[in-house]
N, C-alpha and C positions, 0 to 999 in steps of 0.2 A: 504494500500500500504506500508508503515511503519512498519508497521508487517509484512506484507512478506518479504521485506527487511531484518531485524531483522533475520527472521526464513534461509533464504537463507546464511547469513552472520555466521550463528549458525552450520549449517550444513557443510559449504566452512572451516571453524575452526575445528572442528571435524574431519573432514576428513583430512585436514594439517598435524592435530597435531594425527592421527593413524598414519599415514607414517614418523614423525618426533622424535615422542616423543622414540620411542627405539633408534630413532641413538645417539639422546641425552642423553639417563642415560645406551646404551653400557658398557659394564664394559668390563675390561682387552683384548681388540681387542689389540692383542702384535702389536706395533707401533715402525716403523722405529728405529734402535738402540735399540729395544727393547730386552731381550732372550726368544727366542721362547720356550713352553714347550716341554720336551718330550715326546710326544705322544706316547700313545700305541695303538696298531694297529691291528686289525685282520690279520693273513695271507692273501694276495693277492689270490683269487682263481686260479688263469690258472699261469700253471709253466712261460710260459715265464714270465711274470712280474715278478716273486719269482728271477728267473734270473737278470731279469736287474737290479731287487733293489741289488741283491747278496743277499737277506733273504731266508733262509731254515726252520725254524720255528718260528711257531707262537704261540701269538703274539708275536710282536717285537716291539723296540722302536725305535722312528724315527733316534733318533742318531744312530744307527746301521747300517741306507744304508750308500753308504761307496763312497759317494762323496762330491766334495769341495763347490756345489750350489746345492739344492735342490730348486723346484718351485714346490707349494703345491695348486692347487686351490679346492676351497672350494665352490663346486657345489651341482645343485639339480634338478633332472631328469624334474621336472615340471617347471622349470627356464626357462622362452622362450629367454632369456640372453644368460643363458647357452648353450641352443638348439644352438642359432644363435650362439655364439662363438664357439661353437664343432670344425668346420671344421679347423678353426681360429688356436687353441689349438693342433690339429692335426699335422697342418702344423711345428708348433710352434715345436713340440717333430719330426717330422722327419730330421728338417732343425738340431737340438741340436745333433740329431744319423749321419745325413752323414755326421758330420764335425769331423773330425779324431782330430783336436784340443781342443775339447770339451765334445766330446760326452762320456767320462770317468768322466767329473769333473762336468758336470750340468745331473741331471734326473729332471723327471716331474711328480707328479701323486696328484692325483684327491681324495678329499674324497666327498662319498656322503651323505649330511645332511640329516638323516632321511629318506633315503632309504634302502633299501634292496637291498639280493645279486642280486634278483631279477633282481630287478628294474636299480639296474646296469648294469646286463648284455644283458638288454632291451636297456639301454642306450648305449652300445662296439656296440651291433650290428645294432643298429638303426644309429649309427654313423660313424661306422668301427673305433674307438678308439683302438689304439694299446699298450700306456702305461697302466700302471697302475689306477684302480679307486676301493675306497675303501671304502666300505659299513660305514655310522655312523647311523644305524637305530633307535637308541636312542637318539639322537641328543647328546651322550657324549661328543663329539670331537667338537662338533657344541659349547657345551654351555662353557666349558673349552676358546675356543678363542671368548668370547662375543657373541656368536650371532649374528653372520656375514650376512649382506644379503648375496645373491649370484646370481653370482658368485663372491668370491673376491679371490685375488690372492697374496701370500707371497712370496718373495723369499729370502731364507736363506742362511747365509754362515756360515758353517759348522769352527767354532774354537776351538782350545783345550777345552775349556770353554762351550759350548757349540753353538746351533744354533744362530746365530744373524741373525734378521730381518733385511734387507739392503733394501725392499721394502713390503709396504703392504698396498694395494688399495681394495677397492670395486670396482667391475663396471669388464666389456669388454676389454679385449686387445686392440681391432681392429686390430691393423698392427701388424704381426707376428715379422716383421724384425725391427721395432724400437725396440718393448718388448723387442726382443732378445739382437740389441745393448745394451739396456737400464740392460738388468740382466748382460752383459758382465762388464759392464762400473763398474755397484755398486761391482760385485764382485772382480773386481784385475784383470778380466783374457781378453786371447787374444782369438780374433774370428775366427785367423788363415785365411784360404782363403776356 
């Protein structure tokens, strides 16, 4: 009995410490205040996205979209997170476009860890996703910002200097319209009506 004990105790530790031990030696996850890097990027396939970032060619570097908040999440088609927050995320980039006070100085777009164009665009139509989402098939982008579970979520604000991180969490939104307060609040700006 002691010895199962033992072997159960062995195994409940193993299994803890798979799920913990990368959150723990993470390396360079850019953290609040931190300067985000500037990523480079595949062109966005479908012109509208090429539009809204204002990108004509690629690749490009993130500093190049040419707004004052960018929100960047760091998703992955097999993510049942991500799945469930799709709709969440959705709402999130519609509510940022009808707002005539905003919708110029925050965009939203999506890379995907270790996906494909594919697989992304498995992901637009399985979800009706209308911003931006962008292939990291390699996990290059993935391994640059730590090795992020996912989804996690950055939101930068764009300085002379470059990006600053003003929020970067792991995990779900849940509430579209707190997020929203919440990126309004970190970045300076007004949510208009």
């Amino acid at each position: 009995m002691k010895l199962l004990r033992i072997y159960a105790m062995l195994i409940f530790l193993l299994c803890l410490s798979s799920y913990l031990l990368p959150t723990l030696f993470a390396q360079n996850i850019p953290a609040e205040g931190d300067m985000f890097p500037d990523l480079k990027l595949p062109l966005p396939p479908k012109m509208q996205e090429r539009e809204y970032l204002k990108i004509d060619r690629g690749p490009f570097l993130l500093s190049q979209i040419d707004s004052k908040v960018l929100i960047v999440e760091i998703f992955s088609i097999y993510c049942p997170i991500c799945q469930k927050e799709a709709p969440i995320v959705n709402w999130l980039f519609r509510a940022i476009s009808a707002n005539p006070a905003i919708e110029s100085r925050v965009k939203v777009l999506a890379i995907g860890a270790g996906n494909s164009l594919y697989e992304i665009n498995a992901f637009r139509n399985l979800f009706k996703v209308k911003f931006p989402l962008i292939p990291d098939v390699d996990f290059t982008v993935h391994k640059i910002l730590g090795e992020v579970r996912t989804p996690y979520f950055f939101v930068l604000l764009n300085k002379p200097t470059g990006m600053k991180v003003v929020y970067s969490r792991e995990g779900g939104i849940e509430d579209a319209d707190v997020f929203l307060e919440l990126v309004c609040a970190r970045a300076g700006i007004g949510k208009g009506k």
